[in-house]
C-alpha positions in Angstrom: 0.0 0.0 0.0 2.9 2.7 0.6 3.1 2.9 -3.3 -0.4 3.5 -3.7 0.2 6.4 -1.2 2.9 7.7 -3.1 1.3 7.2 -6.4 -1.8 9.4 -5.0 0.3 11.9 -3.3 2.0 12.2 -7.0 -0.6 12.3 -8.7 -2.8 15.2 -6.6 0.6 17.4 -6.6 0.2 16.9 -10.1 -3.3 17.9 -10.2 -2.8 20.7 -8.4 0.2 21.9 -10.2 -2.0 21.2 -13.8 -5.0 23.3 -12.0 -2.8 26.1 -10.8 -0.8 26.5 -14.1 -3.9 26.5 -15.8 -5.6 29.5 -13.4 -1.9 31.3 -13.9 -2.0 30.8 -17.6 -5.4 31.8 -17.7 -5.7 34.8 -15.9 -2.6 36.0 -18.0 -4.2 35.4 -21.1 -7.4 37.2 -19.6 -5.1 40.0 -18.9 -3.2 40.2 -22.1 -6.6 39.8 -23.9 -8.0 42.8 -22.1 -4.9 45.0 -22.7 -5.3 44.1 -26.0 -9.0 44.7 -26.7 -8.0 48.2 -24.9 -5.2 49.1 -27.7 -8.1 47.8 -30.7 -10.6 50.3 -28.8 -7.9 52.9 -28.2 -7.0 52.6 -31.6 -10.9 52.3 -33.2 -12.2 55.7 -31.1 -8.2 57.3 -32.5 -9.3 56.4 -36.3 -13.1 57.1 -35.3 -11.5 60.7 -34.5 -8.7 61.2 -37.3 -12.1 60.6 -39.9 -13.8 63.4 -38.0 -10.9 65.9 -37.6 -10.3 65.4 -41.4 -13.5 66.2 -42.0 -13.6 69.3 -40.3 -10.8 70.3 -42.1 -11.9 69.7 -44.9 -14.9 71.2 -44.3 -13.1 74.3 -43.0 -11.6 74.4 -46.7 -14.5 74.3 -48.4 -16.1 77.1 -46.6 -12.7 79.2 -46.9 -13.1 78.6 -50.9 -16.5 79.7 -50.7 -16.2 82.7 -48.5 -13.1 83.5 -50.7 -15.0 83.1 -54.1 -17.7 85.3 -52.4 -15.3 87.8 -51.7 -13.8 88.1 -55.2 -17.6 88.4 -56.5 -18.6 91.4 -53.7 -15.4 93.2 -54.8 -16.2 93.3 -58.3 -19.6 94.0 -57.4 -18.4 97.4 -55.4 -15.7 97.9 -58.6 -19.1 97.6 -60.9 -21.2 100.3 -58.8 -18.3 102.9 -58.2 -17.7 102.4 -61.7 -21.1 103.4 -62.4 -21.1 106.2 -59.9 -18.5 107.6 -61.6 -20.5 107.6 -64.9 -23.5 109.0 -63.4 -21.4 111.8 -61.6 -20.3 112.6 -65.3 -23.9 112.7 -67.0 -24.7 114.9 -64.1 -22.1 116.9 -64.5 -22.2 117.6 -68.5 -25.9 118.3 -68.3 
């Protein structure tokens, strides 16, 4: 019987070496999952806001073109009526 002893003692310090690896290994591939689901969220809200920022620039450009082209148009506007001032100054003038 003393080697049935020992064979049991074996094999529960082998049991409970299996069982406690397992629970290590475990909770450090729970850990290193989680750290990494944190860098694929970190890195899905960073994309989330380089797609937003680039869309406010680029729809800062858009209203820059616009406000420029509207700009050019109310200057040549103004050149239009101070040129016609001028020509009504002129009939006023002669007659």
């Amino acid at each position: 019987m003393p080697g049935t002893e020992f064979q049991l003692t074996i094999f529960v310090f082998l049991f409970i070496s299996f069982v406690s690896g397992w629970a290590f290994g475990y909770f450090i591939d729970r850990r290193y999952l989680k750290s990494k689901m944190i860098k694929k969220d970190v890195l899905k809200e960073y994309s989330l806001i380089k797609k937003e920022r680039d869309a406010l620039v680029k729809e800062i450009i858009e209203t820059k073109e616009h406000l420029l082209k509207r700009e050019t148009q109310l200057s040549e506007e103004i050149k239009i009526m101070k040129d016609g001032l001028k020509l009504l100054r002129k009939k006023n003038t002669i007659s």
